[in-house]
N, C-alpha and C positions, 0 to 999 in steps of 0.2 A: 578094557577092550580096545579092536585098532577101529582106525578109523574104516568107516565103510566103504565099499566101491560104488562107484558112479557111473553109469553108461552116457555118455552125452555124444549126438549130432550133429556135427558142423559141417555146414557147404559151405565152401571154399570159393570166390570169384573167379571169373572165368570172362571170357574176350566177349562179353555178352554183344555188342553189336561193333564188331570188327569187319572194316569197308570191305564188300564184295565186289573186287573188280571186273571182276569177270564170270561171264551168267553161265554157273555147273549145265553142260552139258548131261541130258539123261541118263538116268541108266538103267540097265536091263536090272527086269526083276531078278533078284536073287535070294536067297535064307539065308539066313547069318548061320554064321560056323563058327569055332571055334580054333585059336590058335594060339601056341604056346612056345617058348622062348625061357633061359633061366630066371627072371627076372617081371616075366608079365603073361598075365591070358587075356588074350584077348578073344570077347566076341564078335565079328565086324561082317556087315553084307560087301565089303569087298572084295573083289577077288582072288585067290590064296598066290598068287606075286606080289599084289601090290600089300596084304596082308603081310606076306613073308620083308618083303623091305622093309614096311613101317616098323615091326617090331626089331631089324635091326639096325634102323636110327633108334630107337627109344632103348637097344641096349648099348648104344654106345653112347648116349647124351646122360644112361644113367652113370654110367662107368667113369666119366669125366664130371657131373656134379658129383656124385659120391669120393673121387679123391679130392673133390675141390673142399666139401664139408668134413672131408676125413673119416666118416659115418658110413660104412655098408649098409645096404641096403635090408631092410628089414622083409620077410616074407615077399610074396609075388602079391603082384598089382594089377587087380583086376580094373580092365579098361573095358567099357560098350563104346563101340566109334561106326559112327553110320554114316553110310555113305547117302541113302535113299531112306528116309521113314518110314514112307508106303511099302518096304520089305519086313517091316518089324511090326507084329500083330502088339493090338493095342494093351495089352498086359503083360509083354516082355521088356518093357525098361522102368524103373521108377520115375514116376511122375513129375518129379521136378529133373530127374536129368532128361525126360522127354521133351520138356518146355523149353529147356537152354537148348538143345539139338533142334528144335522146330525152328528157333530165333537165330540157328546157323552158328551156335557156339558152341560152349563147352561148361565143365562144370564139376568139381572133385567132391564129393560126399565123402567124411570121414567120422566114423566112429570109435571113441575113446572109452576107454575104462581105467576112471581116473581113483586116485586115492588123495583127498584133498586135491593141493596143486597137481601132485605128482602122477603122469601119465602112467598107468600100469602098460597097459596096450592100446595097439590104435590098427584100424581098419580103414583100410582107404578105397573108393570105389569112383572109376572116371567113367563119364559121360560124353561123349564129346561127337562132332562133327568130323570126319575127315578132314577137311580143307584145310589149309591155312596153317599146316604146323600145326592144331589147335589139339593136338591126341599129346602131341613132345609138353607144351604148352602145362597143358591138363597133370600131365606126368613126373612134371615137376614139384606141384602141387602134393601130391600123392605121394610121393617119394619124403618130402617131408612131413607132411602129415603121418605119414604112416611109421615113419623112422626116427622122428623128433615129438611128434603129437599135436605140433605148432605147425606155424610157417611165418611166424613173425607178421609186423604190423602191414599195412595196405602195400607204401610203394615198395619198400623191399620184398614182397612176393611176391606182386605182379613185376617187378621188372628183375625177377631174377629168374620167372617162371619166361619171361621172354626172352633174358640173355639164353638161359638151357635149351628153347628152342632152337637157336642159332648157333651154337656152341659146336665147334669142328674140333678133331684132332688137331693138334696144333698148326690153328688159326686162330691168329685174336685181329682177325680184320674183321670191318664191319660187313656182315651178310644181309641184314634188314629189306623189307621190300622194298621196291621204290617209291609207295605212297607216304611210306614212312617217312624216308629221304627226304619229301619233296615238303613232306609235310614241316618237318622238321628246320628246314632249312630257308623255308617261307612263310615263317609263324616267329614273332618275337621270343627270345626265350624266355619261358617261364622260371619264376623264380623258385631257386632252390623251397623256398619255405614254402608256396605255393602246393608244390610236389610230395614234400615229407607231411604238412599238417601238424598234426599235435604231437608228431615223434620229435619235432624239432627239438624240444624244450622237456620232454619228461619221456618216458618208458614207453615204446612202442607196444600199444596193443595188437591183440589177433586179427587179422583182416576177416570179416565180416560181411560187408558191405557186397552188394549186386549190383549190376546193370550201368558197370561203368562204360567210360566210353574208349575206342583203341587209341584217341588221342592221348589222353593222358597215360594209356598202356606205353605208348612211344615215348613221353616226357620221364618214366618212371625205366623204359629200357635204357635210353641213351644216360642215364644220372648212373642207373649200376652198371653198365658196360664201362664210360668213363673211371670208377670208381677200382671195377675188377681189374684194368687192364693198365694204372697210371701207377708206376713203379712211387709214385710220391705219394699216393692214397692206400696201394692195393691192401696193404697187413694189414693198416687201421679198421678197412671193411671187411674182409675177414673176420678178424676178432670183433669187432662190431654183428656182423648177421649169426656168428657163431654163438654168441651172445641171447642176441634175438629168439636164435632156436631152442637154445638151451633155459628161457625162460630167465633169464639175468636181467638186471635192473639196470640193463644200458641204456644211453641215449645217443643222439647223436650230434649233439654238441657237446660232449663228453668227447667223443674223439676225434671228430674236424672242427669244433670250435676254433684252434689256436691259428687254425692255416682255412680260415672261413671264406676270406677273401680269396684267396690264392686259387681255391676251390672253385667256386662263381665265377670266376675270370675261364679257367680251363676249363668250364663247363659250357657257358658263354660260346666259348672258341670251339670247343667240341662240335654244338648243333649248329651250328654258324659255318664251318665247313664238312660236314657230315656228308658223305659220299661213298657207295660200295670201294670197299678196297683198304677205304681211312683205317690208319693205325697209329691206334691210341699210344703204344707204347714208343714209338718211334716223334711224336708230336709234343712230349711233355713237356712242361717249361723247367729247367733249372731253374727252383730259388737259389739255391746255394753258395752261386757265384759272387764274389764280391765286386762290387764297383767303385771307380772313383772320377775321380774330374777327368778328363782329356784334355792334357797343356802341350807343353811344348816335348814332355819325356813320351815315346810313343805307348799306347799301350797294348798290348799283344795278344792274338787268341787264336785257336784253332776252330775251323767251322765245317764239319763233316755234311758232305751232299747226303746221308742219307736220313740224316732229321730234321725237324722243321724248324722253327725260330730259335737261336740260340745266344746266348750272352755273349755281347763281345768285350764287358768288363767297363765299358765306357761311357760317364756319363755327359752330355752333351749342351747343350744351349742353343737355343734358337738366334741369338743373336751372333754365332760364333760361326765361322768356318773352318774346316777339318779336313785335313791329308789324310788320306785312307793308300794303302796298296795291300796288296793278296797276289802269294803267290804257292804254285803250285798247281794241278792239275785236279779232275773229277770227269765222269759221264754220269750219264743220269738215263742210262738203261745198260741192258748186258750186251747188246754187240753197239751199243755208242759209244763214238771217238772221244778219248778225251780232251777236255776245254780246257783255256784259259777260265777266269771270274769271269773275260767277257763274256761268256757262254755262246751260243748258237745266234745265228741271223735270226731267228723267231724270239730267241729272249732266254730260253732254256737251258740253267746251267749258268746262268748271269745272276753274281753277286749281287742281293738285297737286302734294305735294312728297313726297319720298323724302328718307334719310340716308343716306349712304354713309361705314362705317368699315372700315376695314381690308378692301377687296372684297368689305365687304355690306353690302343695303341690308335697312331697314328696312321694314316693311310702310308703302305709300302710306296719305298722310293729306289729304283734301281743305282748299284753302283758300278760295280768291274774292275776288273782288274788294275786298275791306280785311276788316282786323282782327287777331286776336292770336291766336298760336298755341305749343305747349309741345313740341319736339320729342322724340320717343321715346328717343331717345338722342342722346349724341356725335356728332359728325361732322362731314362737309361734305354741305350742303342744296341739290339738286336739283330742280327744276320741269319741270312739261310742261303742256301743255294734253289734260285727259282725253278721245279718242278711240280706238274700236277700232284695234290695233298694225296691224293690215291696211289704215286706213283714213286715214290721216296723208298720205296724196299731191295728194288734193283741197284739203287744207285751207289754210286763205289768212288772214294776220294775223299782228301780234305783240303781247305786252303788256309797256310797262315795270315794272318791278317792284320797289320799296323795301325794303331788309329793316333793321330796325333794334331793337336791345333795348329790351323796354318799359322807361318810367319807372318805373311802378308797378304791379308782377306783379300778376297777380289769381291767384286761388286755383283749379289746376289744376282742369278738368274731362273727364272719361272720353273725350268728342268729341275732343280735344286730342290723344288720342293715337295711336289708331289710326281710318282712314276705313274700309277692308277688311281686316275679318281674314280669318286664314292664311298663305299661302304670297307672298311680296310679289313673287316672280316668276310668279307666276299670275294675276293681274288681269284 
């Protein structure tokens, strides 16, 4: 005989108390209606515009997770999204997706009809609040649940349930709110392991768990946004969450163990300048590059204005001083003049350099277009062209760049060694 079939229940977590900044505004009573799209029905006390919008973000956020999993979408997805509860009589929503909408969230109910492991079918059913993204949010959820049967362990749901909310046609800038930002940018970064839990080290379980908090929703967006969008990560986490969905015995020191550090560091730097606009993919660090001492043979690189820190092949010494020149041209927006390295009277467009020793850097120190300079410490020496971290997309040009040890040091001076003090991930 085969094995039997199984019906089983799983609620899916949801933005359970995600910061309300600003106090909803009433609304006229209304009855929920009904509204439909290829892809979703929804029933919502909305009004049939802002009904009609929602449902086409939620089909074009499916349209872009679903080529991103490579997985069409399985049947339609029924969503309840309330604007007002006091329009919804008290026996039109299921009782636990009532309680997450009372608490101003959300909530994906899915039911499976399993064979042993293996998923026959799955049913998915969202709850959610209006506000907040929190229906895209929900929809995510649902989308894999109902098309996978899973949705993989805690943080890869919830922050992939958050990148899908934010997810544009081709935009991979960050759209995040600004609580998140601010949040994000004025909180210690958490540590990777912190974040993942027990997936660190063996097989990510089913996310389960309720009533997290949106802090850590933001710790778990910004790790998979990083992750989706850093040409030196993205395929590993791909086949990683594909992995996940598909019930495979991945982990995830299986496949960023080898580049564990390198990871932390660009993660590190990721919420450390996190800002609307930031892009990941334009930010990334070259491992790649080889380095070696900086003597007397120059050594040579190119440094494109429109990314961020980049090798300049050179490694350096604090006790040593160094001839740098860079020439050629850049602007650093679309109707700006092009600069010398010295860039603008403000600083803008002005060659600078970082050290990086053992996954840290050193506070930036401004250079320009020629001359000598003492670096702060040890290391390997980085360059970029100084522009706002949000504002590196416009920019157009490169400079070749010389680095070579002086003949004859001159006697250090205070300029030499720090450009901005403070925090050298804060600039």
């Amino acid at each position: 005989m085969g094995e039997e079939h199984e019906r089983r229940r799983v609620e899916l977590p949801g933005p359970s108390d995600a910061t309300n900044t600003v106090s909803p505004a009433p609304s006229a009573a209304r009855k929920p209606a009904d509204f439909k799209s290829a892809h979703f029905e929804i029933h919502t006390d909305l009004p049939a515009r802002e009904a009609h919008r929602l449902l086409r973000r939620m089909e074009t956020m499916l349209r872009l997770i679903s080529k991103y999993w490579d997985r069409p979408p399985e049947g339609i997805i029924e969503c309840y999204v309330v604007d007002d509860l006091a329009n919804w009589p008290a026996d039109s929503l299921d009782p636990v997706g009532r309680a997450k909408i009372a608490q101003d969230a959300g909530i994906t109910l899915v039911e499976t009809l399993n064979q042993g492991r293996r998923v026959v079918s799955a049913k998915a059913v969202v709850y959610a609040t209006a506000a907040r993204g929190t229906p895209q949010h929900e929809a995510v959820h649902a989308y894999c649940g109902q098309t996978f049967g899973r949705v993989g362990p805690l943080w890869y749901s919830e922050g992939m349930a958050e990148l899908g909310t934010y997810w544009r046609p081709n935009d991979s800038s960050v759209r995040c709110p600004d609580y998140v930002i601010e949040f994000l940018r004025k909180s210690r970064p958490k540590p990777l392991r912190a974040i993942l839990g027990e997936d660190l080290d063996r097989p990510g379980r089913p996310a389960t768990a309720t009533g997290d908090s949106w802090q850590n929703y933001a710790w778990r967006w910004a790790l998979c946004h990083l992750l989706e969008n850093n040409a030196n990560y993205a395929e590993r986490f791909r086949t990683l969450g594909l992995g996940y969905l598909n019930d495979q015995p991945v982990r995830f020191n299986d496949a960023f163990g080898a580049m564990r550090r390198e990871l932390a560091f660009e993660y590190r730097f990721f919420v450390t300048h996190v800002c609307t606009g930031f892009r990941v993919d334009l930010c990334r660090w070259n491992w790649n590059r080889s380095f070696k001492e900086a003597d007397d043979a120059p050594i040579a690189s190119r440094i494109a204005a429109r990314r961020g820190w980049q090798p300049s092949g050179a490694i350096v010494s604090a006790d040593q001083v160094y001839d740098y020149r860079a020439t050629g041209t850049w602007r650093t927006a679309e109707e700006a003049s092009h600069v010398s390295a010295a860039g603008n009277d403000d600083g803008t467009g002005r060659l600078e350099a970082v050290v990086l020793h053992d996954f840290r850097l050193s506070q930036p120190f401004a250079l320009g277009a020629s001359g000598s300079f003492r670096p702060p410490h040890n290391g390997r020496l980085y360059l970029r062209c100084r522009d706002a971290w949000n504002a590196l997309a416009d920019n157009r040009g490169s400079m070749a760049v010389r680095i070579q040890s002086a003949a004859n040091p001159p006697s250090p001076r205070p300029s030499d060694a720090v450009d901005n003090p403070g925090d050298p991930n804060r600039q």
